[in-house]
N, C-alpha and C positions, 0 to 999 in steps of 0.2 A: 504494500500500500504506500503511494505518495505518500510526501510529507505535507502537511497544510501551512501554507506561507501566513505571514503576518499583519494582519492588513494595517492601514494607517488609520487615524483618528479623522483625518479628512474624508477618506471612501467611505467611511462609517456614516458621514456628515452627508455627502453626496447620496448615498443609499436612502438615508432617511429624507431628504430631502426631495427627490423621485419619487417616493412614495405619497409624500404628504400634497404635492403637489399637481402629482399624477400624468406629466410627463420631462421627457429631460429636456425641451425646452422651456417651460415654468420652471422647473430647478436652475434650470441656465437664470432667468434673469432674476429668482429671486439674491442666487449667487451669484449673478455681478461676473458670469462667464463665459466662456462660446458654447453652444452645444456641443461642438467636437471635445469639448474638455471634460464634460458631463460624460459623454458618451464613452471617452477612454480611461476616465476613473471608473466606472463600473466595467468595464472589459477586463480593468487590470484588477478591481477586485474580486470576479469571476473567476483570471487567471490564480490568482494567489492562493482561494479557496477550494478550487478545482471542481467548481459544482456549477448550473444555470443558474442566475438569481432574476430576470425577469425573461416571459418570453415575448419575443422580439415580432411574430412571425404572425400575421393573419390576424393581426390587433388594430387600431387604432391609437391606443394607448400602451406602452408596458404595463404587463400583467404580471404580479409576483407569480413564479414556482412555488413549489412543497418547499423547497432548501431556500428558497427565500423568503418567504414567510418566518419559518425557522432562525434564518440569521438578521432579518429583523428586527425580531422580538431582541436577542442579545445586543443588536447594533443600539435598541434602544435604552437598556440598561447600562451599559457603557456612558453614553451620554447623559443619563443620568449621572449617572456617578461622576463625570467630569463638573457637571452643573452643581453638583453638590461639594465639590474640591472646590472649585474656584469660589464658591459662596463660605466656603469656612478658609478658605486664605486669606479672603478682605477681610471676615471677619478680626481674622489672627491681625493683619494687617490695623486694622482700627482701634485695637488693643482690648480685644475681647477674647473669653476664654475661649480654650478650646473644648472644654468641657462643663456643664454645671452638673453636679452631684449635688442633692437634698433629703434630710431624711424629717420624715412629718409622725406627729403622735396621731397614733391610732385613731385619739375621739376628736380631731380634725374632722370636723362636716367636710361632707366626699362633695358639694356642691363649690365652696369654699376651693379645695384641691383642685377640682376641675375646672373652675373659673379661672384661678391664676396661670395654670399650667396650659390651655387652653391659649390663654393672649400671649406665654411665654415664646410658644409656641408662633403667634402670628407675627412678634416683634421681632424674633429672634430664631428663623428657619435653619441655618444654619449649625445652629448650636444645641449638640445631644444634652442629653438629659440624664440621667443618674436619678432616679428616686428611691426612695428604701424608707418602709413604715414600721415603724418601732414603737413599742409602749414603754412611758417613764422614763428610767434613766436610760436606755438605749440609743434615744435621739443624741443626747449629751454624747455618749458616748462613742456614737459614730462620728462628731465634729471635733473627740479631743485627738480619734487615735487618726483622724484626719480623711477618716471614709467619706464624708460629705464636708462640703465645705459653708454649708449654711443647716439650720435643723431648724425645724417649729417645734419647738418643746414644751411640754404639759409643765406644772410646777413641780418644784423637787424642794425646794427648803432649803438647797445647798448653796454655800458657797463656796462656787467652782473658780476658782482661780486661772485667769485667762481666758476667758471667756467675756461677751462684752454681749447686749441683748435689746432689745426692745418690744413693748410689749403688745398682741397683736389678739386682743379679744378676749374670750371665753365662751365656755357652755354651761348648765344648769346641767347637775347631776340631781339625778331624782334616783328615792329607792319604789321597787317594782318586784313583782311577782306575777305568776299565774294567778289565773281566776279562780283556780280549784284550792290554791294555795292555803294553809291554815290561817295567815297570815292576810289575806287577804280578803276577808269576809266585815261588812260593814262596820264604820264607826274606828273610836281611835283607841289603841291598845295602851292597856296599862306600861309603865315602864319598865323595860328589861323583857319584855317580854320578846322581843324579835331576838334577844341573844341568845336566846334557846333552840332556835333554828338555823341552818345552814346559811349560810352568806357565803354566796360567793364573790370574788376578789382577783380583781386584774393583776398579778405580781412582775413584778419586774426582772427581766432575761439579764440585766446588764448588772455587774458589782457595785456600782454607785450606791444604789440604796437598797442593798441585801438585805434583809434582815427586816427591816423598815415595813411597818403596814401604813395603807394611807383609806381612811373613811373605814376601819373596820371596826364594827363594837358588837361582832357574833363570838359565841361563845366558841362556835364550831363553825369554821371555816372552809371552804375548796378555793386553793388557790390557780389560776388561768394564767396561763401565761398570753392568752386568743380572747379577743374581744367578739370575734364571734363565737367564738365556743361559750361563752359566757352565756350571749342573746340565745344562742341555741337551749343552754342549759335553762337558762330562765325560763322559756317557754314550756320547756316539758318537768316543771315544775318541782325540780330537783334543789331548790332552791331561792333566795330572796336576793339582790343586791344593785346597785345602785349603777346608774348606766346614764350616757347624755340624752337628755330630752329629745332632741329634736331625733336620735335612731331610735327611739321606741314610738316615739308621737303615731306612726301609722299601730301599730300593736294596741297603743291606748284606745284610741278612736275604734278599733274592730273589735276590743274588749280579748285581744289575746293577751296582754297584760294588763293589770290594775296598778294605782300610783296607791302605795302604802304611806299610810298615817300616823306614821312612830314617833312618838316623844322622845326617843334615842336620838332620831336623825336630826340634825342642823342644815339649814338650808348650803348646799355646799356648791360653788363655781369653781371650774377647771380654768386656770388662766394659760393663756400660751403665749407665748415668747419668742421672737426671733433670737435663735441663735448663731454666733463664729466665733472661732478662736482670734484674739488679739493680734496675731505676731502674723498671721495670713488672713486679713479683711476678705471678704468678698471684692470682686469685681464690677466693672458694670451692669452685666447680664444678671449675675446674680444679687445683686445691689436692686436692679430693678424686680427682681420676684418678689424681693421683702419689702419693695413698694408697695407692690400690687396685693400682697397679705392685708398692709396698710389700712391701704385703699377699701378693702371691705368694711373692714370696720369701721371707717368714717365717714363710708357711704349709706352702713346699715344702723348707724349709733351705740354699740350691735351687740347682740348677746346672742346665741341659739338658743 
């Protein structure tokens, strides 16, 4: 078997250009070239690949082949990927990263996360993305050991040394149970009485704050490391415990959970925070996502 020669980035151009134009004199003027030059860069990319790429014969127009259709589809991936190099060069060039890495808490509203990332996205095409969701101290923890280079972080109580932040909302944690639940049968319970029942409890994957409970005053605990495994657990009634408003609000209203009335509980908010390390700021690109966090909250006044 031949060898297969290597075409150039221009036939590539010419190929796709014939096509889109639908013949090689349209390709001729929209590149600014003779027909014959159209004509002998497909011939020589024909030669190079050792296959027909249109047929020529009893047409009006060139017709792609089977193996031109085939080497179009790649001729057009290629060009992508050139369109997508030269769009993250200017970028480089304009002193933007090459990368943004972010890791967000768990009880982040996913409407929130898709808004910012969403316009991230239309401002800044060129520039991949790194996301990584983490509960508690894990968000921290991916920005100290340098995994992301910006985190939305839940609160932690800590002071983390090197770190610099700004603060970017909250949610209303409510406690909740199923309908069937002991716990959840009308009117408000004596005190102490929900620490007799299972709570369960989001615990944190990262050393930061080991040991540490946050909102726990059950006797008898399940600790989660999964914020859905938790809503899971809630629902099939395995237990009681405290979760953001606004991801149970549909559950409330369809009565697959109730909002429990304990004299234990203190009305509690999740505050979140931008975070980076001091010594490596964010950049532009990522400078403007912790706008755009910003921006929510001062467009919403805003609590979930």
């Amino acid at each position: 078997m031949s060898d297969v020669g290597a075409p150039t980035l221009d036939q590539l151009q010419v190929l796709l250009c014939v096509y889109e134009t639908g013949s090689f004199a349209a390709a001729a003027r929209r590149l600014g070239r003779a027909t014959s030059a159209i004509s002998y860069a497909i011939d020589q990319l024909e030669f190079l690949l050792g296959v027909t790429l249109f047929e020529r014969v009893g047409t009006r127009k060139p017709q792609l082949t089977d193996a031109g259709r085939a080497v179009l589809a790649e001729a057009r991936l290629i060009g992508h990927g050139v369109d997508v190099l030269r769009a993250r060069v200017r970028s480089l060039k304009q002193g933007l990263e090459a990368e943004v890495s972010v890791a967000v808490d768990v009880m982040l509203p996913t409407a929130r996360l898709v808004d910012a990332l969403q316009a991230f996205q239309t401002a800044f095409p060129a520039i991949p993305l790194r996301l990584h969701v983490e509960a508690l101290g894990g968000i921290t923890q991916h920005v100290l050991e340098k995994a992301a280079v910006i985190g939305v972080s839940g609160p932690l109580d800590l002071n983390v040394e090197g770190l610099d932040r700004r603060h970017l909302g909250m949610v209303r944690l409510i406690p909740v149970a199923a309908p069937f639940h002991p716990l959840a049968r009308t009117g408000r319970h004596a005190p102490g009485e929900a620490r007799q029942h299972v709570q369960l409890v989001l615990t944190d994957r990262s050393p930061l704050t080991e040991g540490r409970d946050f909102g726990v005053i059950g006797m008898k605990s399940w600790r989660l490391a999964d914020l859905g495994s938790k809503h899971a657990l809630l629902l099939a009634g395995i237990g009681w415990g405290a979760m953001p408003e606004f991801m149970v609000r549909g559950d409330l209203d369809a009565g697959r959970l109730v909002r429990l009335d304990l004299p234990d509980w203190k009305d509690a908010h999740y505050e979140f925070n931008a975070i980076w390390r001091t010594d490596t700021p964010p950049g532009p690109a990522a400078n403007w996502l912790i706008e755009r966090f910003a921006m929510q909250v001062e467009g919403a006044g805003h609590q979930d």
